[in-house]
N, C-alpha and C positions, 0 to 999 in steps of 0.2 A: 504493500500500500504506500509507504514512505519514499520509496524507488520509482514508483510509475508515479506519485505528484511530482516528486523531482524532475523528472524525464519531462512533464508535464509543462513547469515551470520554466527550465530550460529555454525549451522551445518557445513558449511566450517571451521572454529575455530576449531572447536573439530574433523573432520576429521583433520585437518591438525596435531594437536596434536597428532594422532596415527598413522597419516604417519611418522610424526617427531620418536615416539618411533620404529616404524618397522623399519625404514631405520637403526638405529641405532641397532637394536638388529640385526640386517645381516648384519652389520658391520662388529658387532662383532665374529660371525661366519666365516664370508670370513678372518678376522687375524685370526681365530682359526686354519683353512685349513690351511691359509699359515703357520703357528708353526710347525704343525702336517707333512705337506711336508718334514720343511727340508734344504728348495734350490730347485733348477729347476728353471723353468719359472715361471715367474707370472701373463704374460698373455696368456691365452691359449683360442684361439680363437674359439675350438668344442666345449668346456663347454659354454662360450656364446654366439656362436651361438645356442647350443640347448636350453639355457634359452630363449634366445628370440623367436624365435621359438614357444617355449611352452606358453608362456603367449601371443601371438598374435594369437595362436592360440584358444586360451581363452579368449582372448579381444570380449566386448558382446558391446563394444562403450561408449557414443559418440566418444569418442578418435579415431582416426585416425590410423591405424596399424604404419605409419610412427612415430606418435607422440608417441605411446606407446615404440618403439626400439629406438628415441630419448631420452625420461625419464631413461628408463633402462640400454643403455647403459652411463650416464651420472651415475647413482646411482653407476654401477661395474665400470667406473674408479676412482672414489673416494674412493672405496671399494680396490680395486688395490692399490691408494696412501699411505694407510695404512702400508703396508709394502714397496714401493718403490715407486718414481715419475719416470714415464714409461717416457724415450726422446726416441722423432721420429721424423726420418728426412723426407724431403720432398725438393719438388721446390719450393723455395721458388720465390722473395719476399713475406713478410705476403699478403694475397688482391689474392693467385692465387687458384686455382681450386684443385690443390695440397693442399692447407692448408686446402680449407674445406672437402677434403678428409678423411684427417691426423683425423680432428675435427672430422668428422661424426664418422668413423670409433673407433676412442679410447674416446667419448665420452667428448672432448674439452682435451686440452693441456695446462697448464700453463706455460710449456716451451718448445716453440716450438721452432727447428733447423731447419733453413732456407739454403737452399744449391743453390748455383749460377748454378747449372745442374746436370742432370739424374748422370752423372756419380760423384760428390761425392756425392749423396745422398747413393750410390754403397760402394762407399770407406770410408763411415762413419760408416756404418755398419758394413762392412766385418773387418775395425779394430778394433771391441768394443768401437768406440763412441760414439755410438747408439747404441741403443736397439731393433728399426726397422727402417725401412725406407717403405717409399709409393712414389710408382713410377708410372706414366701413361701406361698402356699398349696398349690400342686399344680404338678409339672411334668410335660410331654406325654410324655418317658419313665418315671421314675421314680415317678409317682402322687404321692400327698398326703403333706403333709410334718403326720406327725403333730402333734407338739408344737405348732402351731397349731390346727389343729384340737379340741386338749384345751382351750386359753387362750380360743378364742371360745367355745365352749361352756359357761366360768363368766364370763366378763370382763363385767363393766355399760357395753361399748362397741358403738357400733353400726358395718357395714361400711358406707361412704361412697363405695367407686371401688372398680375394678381395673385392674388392669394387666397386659397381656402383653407379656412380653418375648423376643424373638430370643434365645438364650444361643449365643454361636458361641465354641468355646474353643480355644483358643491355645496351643502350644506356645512358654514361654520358658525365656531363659538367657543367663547373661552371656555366655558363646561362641557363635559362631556355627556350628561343627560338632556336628551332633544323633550324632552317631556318639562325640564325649567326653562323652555325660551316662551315667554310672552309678545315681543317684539320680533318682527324681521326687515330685514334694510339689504333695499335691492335696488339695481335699474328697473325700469318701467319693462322693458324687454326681457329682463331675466325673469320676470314676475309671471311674464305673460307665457316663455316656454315651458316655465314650472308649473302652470296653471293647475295642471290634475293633479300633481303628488303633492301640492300644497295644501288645495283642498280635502285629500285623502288623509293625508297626515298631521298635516298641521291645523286644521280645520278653526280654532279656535284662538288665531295667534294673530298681532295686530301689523300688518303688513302697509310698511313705506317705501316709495320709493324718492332714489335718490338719486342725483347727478351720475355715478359709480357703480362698478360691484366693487372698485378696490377702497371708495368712498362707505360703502357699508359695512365692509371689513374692516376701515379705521373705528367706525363707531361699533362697531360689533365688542371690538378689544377694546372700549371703554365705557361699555354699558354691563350692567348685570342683568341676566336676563336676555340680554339680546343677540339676536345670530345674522348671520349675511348669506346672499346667495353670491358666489364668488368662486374664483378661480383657485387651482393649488399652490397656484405663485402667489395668490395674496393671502393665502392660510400662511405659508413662510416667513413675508412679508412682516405682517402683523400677529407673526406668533397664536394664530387660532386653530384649535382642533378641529380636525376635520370629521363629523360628526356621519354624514351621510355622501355619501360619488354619486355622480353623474344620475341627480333627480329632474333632468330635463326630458320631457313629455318624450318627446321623439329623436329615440338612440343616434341618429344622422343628423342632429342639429348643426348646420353650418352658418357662418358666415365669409360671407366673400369682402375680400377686403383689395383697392388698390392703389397702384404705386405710381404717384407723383410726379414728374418732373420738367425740367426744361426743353430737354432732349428726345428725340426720336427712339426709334429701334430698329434696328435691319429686321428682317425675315427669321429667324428661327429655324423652321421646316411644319411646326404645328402651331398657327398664332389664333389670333381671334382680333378682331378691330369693332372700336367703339364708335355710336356713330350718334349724333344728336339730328334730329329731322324734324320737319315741320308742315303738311299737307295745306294746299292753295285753299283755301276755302268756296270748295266746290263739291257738287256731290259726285261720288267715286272716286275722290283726290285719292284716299287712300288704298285702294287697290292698286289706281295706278302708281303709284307712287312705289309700292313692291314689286310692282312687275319686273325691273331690271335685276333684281335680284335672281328671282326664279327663271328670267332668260338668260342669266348668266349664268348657273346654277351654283348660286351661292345661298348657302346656306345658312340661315337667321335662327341663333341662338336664345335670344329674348327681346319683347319688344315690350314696354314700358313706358304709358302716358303720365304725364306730369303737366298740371298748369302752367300754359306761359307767364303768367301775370303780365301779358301787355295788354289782353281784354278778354272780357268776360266769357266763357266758357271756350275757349280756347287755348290748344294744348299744343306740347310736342311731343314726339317719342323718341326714348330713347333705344339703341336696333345695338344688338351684338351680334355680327354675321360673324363668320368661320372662314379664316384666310387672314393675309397681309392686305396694307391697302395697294403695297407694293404687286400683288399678284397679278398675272392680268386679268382673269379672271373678276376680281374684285373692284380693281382699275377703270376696267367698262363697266359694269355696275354703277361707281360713284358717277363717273363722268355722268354717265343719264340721269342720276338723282341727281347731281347739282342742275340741272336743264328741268327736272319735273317737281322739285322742292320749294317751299318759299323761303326755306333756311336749310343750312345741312352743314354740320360742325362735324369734323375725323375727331374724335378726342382722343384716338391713338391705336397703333396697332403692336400689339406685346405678344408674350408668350402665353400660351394656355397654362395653367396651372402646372404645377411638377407636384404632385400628392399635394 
C-alpha cells in the first residue's frame, strides 16, 4: 500500500514538473505574439474560444469538459497578464452572480471593479476605465433583464463574448437550524426562481428583497434570525453556513451574461451576432423584414420586443441570428435589413458560449 502511493506520488511530482515547464514555455510564446502584434487587443475572445474548443474536444477524461475550460482559461489569463492586467467591470458587490461571471469568463480577476449598477458598468467602459465590462442579459426563467437591453440599444459599444452561467442558489445563515430564520433577504429574481421551495418550506418567513444576493448575505451575517438567498462565494465571503444547495425551482436555471467592449471580433468558426431592429410602420413590416434572413438561410436565435420610448406603442426587436456579420451569408442578410429596416444597430458579432 505504502509502495504503490509512493509510485503514485512520484508520478504526480514529475508530471507536475513538466506541467510547470509547459505552462511556462506558452508563456513565453503568448508574450512572443503579443511583441510580434504590436498593440491591439489582448484579449481576443475567437482565439480562445477556438482553443478551448479544440482541446475539449480532445479531452479523453477523467476531467470534466467544465474543469478542463476552467484550467485553461485560468493558464491564458495569466498568459494575458504578461503583457497587461485585463480590469472588468461588472455588478458588483464582490459575492454576486456578476462576479462569478467576470471570474469564469476571464479566468479569475485580481482586480476586480465592482459597479453599484448595469449602467456604470456601461459608463466605465464606454470611457476607457475599463477594458470590459459583463452585464446580465436574459435569464432561462425570468427572461430579459431590461435595463440592458435599453443601455445596448444607445451605448457606442460593441458585444464581444457571452457567457452562460449555472445560477444554483443557496440557502444561508449564520445558524445552522433553517427552522430559527424568521427573515429572508434576497434579489427580487432570486425570490422569484425560488418561488416553490420557498413557499414549501419556508412558508411562514418574512421575505425582502434587496438591491443583492451578496447584499442579503451582508445583512444575513448581521441579523439574528435572518438568512439570504445567495451564492457559495458569498456564504465565504461573509462567513454564512450554508444551510440548504441549489433551492432554485428549475435544476437548468441560467443566466446569460455579456461582454462589453470597444472593439470588434474576427470570426471564431461558431459565432452568433447581435442585432437591434426596428419595422417601418406598416402592416407586414415584420415578416418582411425577416424575410432576408430565411433567404439567406440564416438562422435567428431569439427575437425580443422592447419599447422604443420615442412613441407610444412602438417597439424594437432585439434578433440573435447564428453566424458572423462577417459571413457572407449573414453579410447579405444585413445588407437587405438595412434597405427594409427603419433602424438596424450590429451590436456585435462574438463567440457562442464555451460551456
Amino acid at each position: 500500500m505504502t509502495e504503490l502511493l509512493k509510485k503514485h506520488r512520484d508520478a504526480i511530482d514529475a508530471i507536475d514538473e513538466q506541467l510547470l515547464e509547459l505552462v511556462n514555455e506558452r508563456a513565453k510564446h503568448a508574450r512572443e505574439i503579443g511583441n510580434l502584434k504590436g498593440g491591439g487587443p489582448i484579449y481576443r475572445p475567437e482565439r480562445e474560444a477556438q482553443v478551448l474548443r479544440r482541446l475539449m474536444e480532445h479531452n479523453k477524461g477523467p476531467l470534466a469538459a467544465e474543469a478542463v475550460a476552467a484550467i485553461f482559461r485560468s493558464v491564458m489569463s495569466h498568459c494575458r497578464a504578461l503583457e497587461k492586467e485585463l480590469s472588468v467591470a461588472f455588478l458588483g458587490p464582490l459575492g454576486t452572480f456578476s462576479e462569478e461571471a467576470a471570474n469564469k469568463q476571464f479566468g479569475g480577476l485580481s482586480a476586480p471593479v465592482q459597479c453599484a449598477s448595469i449602467d456604470e458598468v456601461f459608463r466605465m467602459v464606454e470611457s476607457g476605465r475599463v477594458d470590459y465590462g459583463v452585464v446580465p442579459v436574459e435569464n432561462s426563467t425570468e427572461g430579459a433583464i431590461g435595463r440592458t437591453l435599453d443601455l445596448l440599444m444607445t451605448a457606442s459599444l460593441n458585444v464581444c463574448g457571452e457567457i452562460a452561467l449555472p445560477v444554483h442558489h443557496n440557502l444561508l445563515a449564520k445558524q445552522t437550524d433553517k427552522n430559527l430564520i424568521r427573515k429572508l433577504y434576497s434579489h427580487a429574481q432570486s425570490l422569484s426562481q425560488c418561488h416553490e421551495w420557498l413557499s414549501r418550506d419556508l412558508p411562514n418567513v418574512e421575505l425582502q428583497a434587496v438591491a443583492s444576493n451578496a447584499e442579503a448575505a451582508r445583512l444575513a451575517a448581521q441579523e439574528d434570525g435572518a438568512a439570504a438567498i445567495a451564492s457559495r462565494r458569498a456564504a465565504e465571503l461573509f462567513e454564512l453556513n450554508i444551510l440548504v444547495e441549489n433551492i432554485e425551482d428549475d435544476p437548468k436555471n441560467t443566466t446569460r451574461f455579456l461582454i462589453l467592449a470597444t472593439h470588434d471580433v474576427a470570426p471564431s468558426g461558431k459565432d452568433k451576432t447581435s442585432l437591434v431592429i426596428a419595422a417601418k410602420n406598416a402592416p407586414g413590416t415584420m415578416v418582411e423584414l425577416l424575410a432576408p434572413l430565411a433567404k439567406y438561410h440564416v438562422s435567428m436565435t431569439k427575437l425580443e420586443s422592447r419599447p422604443s420610448k420615442i412613441g407610444m406603442w412602438e417597439y424594437v426587436f432585439f434578433v440573435d441570428i447564428e453566424g458572423h456579420q462577417h459571413d457572407v451569408s449573414v453579410a447579405n442578410a444585413l445588407q437587405e435589413l438595412r434597405i427594409k429596416a427603419s433602424l438596424l444597430k450590429v451590436l456585435g458579432s462574438y463567440p457562442v458560449a464555451v460551456i
